[in-house]
C-alpha positions in Angstrom: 7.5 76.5 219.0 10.4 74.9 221.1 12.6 75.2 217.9 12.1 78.7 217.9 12.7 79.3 221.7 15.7 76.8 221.3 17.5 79.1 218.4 16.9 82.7 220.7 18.4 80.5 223.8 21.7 79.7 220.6 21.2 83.6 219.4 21.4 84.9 222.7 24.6 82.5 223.2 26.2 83.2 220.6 26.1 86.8 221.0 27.0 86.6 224.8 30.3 84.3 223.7 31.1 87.0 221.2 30.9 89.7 224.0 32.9 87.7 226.5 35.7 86.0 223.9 38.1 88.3 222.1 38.6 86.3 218.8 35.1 85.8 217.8 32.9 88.9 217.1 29.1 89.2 215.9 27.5 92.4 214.8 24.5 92.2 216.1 21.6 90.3 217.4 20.2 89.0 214.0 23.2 88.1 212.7 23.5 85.9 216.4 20.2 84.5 215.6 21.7 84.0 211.5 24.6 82.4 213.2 22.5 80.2 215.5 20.3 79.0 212.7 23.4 78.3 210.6 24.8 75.9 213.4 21.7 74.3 213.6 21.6 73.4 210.0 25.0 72.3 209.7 25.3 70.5 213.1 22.0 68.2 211.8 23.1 67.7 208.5 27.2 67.9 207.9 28.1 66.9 211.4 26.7 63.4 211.2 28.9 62.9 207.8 31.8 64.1 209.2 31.3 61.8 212.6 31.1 58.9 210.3 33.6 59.8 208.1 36.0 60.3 211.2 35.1 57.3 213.2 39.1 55.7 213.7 40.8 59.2 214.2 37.7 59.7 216.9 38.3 56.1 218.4 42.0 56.7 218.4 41.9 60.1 220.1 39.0 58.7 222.7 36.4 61.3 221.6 38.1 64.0 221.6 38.2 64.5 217.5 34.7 65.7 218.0 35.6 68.8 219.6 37.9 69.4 216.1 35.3 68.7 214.2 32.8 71.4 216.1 35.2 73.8 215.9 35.5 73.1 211.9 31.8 73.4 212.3 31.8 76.9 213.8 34.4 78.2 211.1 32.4 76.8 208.0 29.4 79.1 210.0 32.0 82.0 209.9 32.9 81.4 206.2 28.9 81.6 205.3 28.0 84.4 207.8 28.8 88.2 207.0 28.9 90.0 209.9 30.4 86.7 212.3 33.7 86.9 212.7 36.2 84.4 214.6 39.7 84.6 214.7 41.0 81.3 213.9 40.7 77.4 215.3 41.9 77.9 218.6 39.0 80.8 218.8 36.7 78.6 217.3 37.4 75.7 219.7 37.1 77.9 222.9 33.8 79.4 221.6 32.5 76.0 220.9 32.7 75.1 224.4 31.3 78.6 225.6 28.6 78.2 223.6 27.7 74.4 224.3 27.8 75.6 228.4 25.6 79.0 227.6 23.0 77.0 225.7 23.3 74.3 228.1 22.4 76.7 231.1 20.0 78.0 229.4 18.1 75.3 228.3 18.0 73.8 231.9 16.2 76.9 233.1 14.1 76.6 230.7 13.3 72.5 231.1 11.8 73.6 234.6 9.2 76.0 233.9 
């Protein structure tokens, strides 16, 4: 059950970051929930490869190669996804961090029930 509750917190997110960013745009509220599950999948799965794969350029850069490789993430999503749309890296990057503080607030409301 706190999957389930965890991927409407990401759906309602994601379609909140569409309606507040300009470059990223979702049709509707299944395809945000689509969208959500998507991230899920690939942030357990291809996101661990990639971290491995990228360990010096992620040492180098102190981290910060992670928030490339999210925003990669969240274009692979858009390339699988009709009906989610986002403009380009630099849109992808910004909603990557707009979605990461949405969930995050959300979640922590939800932690104190």
């Amino acid at each position: 059950m706190n999957f389930f509750v965890k991927v409407l917190i990401s759906g309602l997110a994601v379609l909140l970051g569409a309606y507040l960013l300009p470059g990223v745009a979702v049709d509707n509220f299944i395809t945000a929930l689509v969208v959500a599950l998507v991230l899920a999948l690939l942030n357990s799965l291809l996101k661990p490869i990639l971290v491995v794969l990228t360990i010096p350029v992620t040492i180098i850069t102190f981290g910060l190669f992670l928030l490339v490789i999210n925003a990669i993430i969240i274009l692979l999503a858009e390339w699988l996804i009709e009906g989610f749309l986002v403009d380009g890296f630099w849109s992808a990057l910004l909603f990557s961090f707009v979605l990461s503080a949405l969930t995050w607030v959300a979640e922590s409301f939800q932690d104190k029930r």
